[in-house]
C-alpha positions in Angstrom: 122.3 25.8 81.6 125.9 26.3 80.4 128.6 26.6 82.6 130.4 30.5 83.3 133.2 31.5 80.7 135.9 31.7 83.5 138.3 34.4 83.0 142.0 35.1 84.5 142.7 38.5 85.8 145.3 40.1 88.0 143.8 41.7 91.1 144.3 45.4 91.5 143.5 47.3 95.5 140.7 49.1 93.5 136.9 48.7 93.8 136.0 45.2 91.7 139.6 44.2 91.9 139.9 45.1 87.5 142.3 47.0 86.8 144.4 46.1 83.7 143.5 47.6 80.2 143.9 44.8 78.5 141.5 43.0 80.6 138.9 45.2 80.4 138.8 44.8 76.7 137.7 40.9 77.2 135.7 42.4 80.1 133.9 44.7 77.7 133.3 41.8 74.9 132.0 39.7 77.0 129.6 42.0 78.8 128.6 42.9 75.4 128.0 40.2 74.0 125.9 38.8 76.6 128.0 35.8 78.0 128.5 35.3 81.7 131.6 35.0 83.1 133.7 34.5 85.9 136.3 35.9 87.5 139.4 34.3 88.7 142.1 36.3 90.0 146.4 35.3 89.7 149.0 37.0 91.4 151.6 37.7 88.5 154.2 35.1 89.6 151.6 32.5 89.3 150.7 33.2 85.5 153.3 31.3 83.7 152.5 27.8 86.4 148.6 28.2 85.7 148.5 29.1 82.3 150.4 25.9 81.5 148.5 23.6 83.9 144.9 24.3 82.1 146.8 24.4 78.5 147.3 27.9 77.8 149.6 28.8 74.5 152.2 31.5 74.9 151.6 34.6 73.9 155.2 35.5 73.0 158.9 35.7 74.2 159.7 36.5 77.2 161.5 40.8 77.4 165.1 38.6 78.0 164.4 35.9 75.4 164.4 33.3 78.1 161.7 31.3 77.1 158.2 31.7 76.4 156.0 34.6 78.0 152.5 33.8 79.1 149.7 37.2 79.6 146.4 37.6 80.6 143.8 37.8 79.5 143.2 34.2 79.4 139.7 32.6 78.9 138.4 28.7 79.7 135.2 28.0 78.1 133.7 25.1 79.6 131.2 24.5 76.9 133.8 23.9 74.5 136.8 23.2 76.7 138.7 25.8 74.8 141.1 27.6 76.2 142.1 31.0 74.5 145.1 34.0 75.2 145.3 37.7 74.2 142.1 39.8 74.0 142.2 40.0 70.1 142.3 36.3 69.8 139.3 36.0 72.5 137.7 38.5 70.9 137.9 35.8 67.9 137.1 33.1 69.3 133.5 34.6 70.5 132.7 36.1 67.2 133.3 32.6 65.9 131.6 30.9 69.0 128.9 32.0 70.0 127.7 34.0 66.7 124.2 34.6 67.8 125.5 37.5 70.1 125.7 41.2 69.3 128.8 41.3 67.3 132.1 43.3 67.7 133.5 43.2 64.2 130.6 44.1 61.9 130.7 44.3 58.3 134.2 42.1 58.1 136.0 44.5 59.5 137.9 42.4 62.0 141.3 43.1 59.5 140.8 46.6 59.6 140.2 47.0 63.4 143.6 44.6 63.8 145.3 47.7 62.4 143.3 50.4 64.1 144.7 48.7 67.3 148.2 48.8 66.4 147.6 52.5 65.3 145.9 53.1 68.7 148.3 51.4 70.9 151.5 53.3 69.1 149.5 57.0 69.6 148.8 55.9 73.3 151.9 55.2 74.1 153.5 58.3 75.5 150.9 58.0 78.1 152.3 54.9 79.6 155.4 56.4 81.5 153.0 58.2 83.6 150.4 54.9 83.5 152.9 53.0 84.9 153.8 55.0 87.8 150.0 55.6 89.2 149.4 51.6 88.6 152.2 50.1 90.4 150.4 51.6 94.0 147.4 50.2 93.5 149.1 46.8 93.0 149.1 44.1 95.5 153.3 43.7 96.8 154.1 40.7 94.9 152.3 42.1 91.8 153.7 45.3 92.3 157.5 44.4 92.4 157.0 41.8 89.2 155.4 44.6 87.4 158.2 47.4 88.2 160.6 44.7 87.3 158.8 44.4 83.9 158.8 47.9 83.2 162.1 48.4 84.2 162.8 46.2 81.1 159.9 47.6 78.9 161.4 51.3 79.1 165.4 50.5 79.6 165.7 52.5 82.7 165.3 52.2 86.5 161.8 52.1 88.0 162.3 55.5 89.7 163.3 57.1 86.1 160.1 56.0 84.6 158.6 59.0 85.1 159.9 61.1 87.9 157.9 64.0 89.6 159.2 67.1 88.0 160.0 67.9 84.4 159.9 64.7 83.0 156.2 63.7 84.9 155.0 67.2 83.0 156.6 66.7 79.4 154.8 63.1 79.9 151.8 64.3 81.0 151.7 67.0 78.2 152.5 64.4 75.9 150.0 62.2 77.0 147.2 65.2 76.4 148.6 65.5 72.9 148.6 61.8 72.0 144.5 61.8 73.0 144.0 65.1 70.7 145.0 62.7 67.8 143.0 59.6 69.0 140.0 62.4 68.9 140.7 63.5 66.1 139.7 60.3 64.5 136.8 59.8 66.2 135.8 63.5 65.3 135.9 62.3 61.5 133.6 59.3 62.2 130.7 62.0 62.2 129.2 60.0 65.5 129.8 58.9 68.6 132.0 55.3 68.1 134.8 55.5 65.2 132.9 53.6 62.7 130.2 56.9 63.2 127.0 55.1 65.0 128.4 51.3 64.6 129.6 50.0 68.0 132.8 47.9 67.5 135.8 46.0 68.8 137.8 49.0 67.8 136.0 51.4 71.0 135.8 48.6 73.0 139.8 49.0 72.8 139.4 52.7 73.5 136.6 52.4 76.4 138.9 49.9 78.1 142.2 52.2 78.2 139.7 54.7 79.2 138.4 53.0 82.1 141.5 51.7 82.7 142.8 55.8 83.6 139.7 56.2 85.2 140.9 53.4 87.5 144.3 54.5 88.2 144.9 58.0 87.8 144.4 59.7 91.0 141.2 62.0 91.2 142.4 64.9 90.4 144.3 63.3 87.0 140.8 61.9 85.9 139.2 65.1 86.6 141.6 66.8 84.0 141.6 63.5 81.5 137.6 64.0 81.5 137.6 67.8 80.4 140.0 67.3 77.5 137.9 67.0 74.4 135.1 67.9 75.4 134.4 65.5 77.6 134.7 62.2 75.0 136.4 60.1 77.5 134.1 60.1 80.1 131.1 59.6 77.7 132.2 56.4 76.4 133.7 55.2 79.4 129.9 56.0 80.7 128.3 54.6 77.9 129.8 51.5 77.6 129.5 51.0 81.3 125.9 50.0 80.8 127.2 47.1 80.5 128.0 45.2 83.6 131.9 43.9 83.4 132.5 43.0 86.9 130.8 39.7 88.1 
C-alpha cells in the first residue's frame, strides 16, 4: 500500500484546523481525485526553515525583495519523492501523476483554466480587505501577527486601516457583493451548475475553495448573507463539493 501524500497547511482555531483558500484548493483536488493524504500543520514562521529542509522551490520574492518567498500549499509524495509548491503546480503534478484518477482539467483545458484563475482572483479581490480582517482572529498568535504583518505590506496601510468598522467595512462589503454578481454571472452563462456547464473542473474547485474558505471565516451572520446572494449558488457548491471528504 502506498504511503499518504503528506500536505503542509497552516493551522486555523476553526473546526479541522483548514482554513486558507489556497489550501483548500489542493484539499479539494486531492479529495477528488481519490488520493489520501495527510495533514501536517506549520506555524507561519516555520515555513521558509521546513520548506527548505525537505527541498521545497520558492514560489516567488519575498513583498520587500529580500530574498526568496516560500507558500503553502506544499505537497511530499512519498511514492515519487517529489516535492511540489503552489496549488496550480500540484494540481499539475497529479494530473500528470497519478492519471488514472478523475481528472481536473478535462478536454486540455488546463491553459484556459490558468487564465480563468487570474480572471477570478482579480474580480475577488475587493473581498479581501474584509477577508483579511475576519481571518486574522481565528489565527493562532504567532500566525496571526506574521499574517497582519503581511497584509500590512499586501495593502500599503496599517493593519487597523485594512478595513475599519464604519464606512470603509460597508463600501467593502458592498463591493465584495458586487464582485460575486460578476463571478455569477459567468457561471449563469455556463447553462449548468460548474462553469464549463455539467463538466466538473479545476476552475470550481478554485471557486468551492474561496467559498469554503468565507464559510470558514466570516462570522455567522456574514455567511448567512454571502449564502442568499444569488440565489443561493455559494452554498450549493460549497455543499456539493463537500461530498468529498478534505479533512483527514
Amino acid at each position: 500500500m502506498s504511503q499518504p501524500i503528506i500536505l503542509y497547511d497552516l493551522p486555523g482555531k476553526v473546526p479541522g484546523k483548514a482554513l486558507s483558500g489556497n489550501i483548500f484548493k489542493t484539499r479539494y483536488t486531492l479529495a477528488y481525485k481519490g488520493l489520501v493524504f495527510q495533514s501536517v500543520w506549520i506555524e507561519s514562521q516555520d515555513i521558509e526553515e521546513r520548506m527548505k529542509a525537505i527541498g521545497a522551490k520558492p514560489t516567488g520574492r519575498k513583498p520587500d525583495g529580500s530574498g526568496d518567498f516560500y507558500t503553502l500549499p506544499t505537497i511530499q509524495d512519498p511514492s515519487t519523492g517529489a516535492v511540489v509548491s503552489d496549488s496550480f503546480a500540484i494540481a499539475e503534478y497529479l494530473e500528470k501523476t497519478y492519471p488514472s484518477k478523475p481528472t481536473v482539467f478535462p478536454r486540455n483545458t488546463k491553459a484556459l483554466i490558468s487564465a480563468f484563475e487570474s480572471a477570478f482572483m482579480n474580480t475577488l479581490g475587493p473581498a479581501f480587505p474584509v477577508m483579511n480582517v475576519v481571518v486574522a482572529p481565528k489565527l493562532y498568535p504567532k500566525n496571526e501577527e506574521y499574517f497582519k504583518k503581511q497584509a500590512e505590506v499586501r495593502f500599503g496601510v496599517k493593519w487597523e486601516d485594512i478595513s475599519p468598522v464604519g464606512p470603509k467595512r460597508d463600501a467593502d462589503w458592498k463591493n465584495t457583493k458586487a464582485a460575486f454578481g460578476i463571478i455569477d454571472g459567468w457561471y449563469s452563462k455556463s447553462g449548468g451548475k460548474w462553469i464549463m456547464g455539467d463538466t466538473f473542473s479545476y476552475a470550481d474547485i478554485l471557486v468551492a475553495a474561496w467559498m469554503r474558505c468565507f464559510s470558514v471565516a466570516f462570522d455567522k451572520d456574514q455567511w448567512e448573507e454571502v449564502k442568499s446572494w444569488n440565489g443561493g449558488r455559494w452554498d450549493d457548491i460549497v455543499e456539493e463539493i463537500n461530498k468529498y471528504s478534505i479533512l483527514d
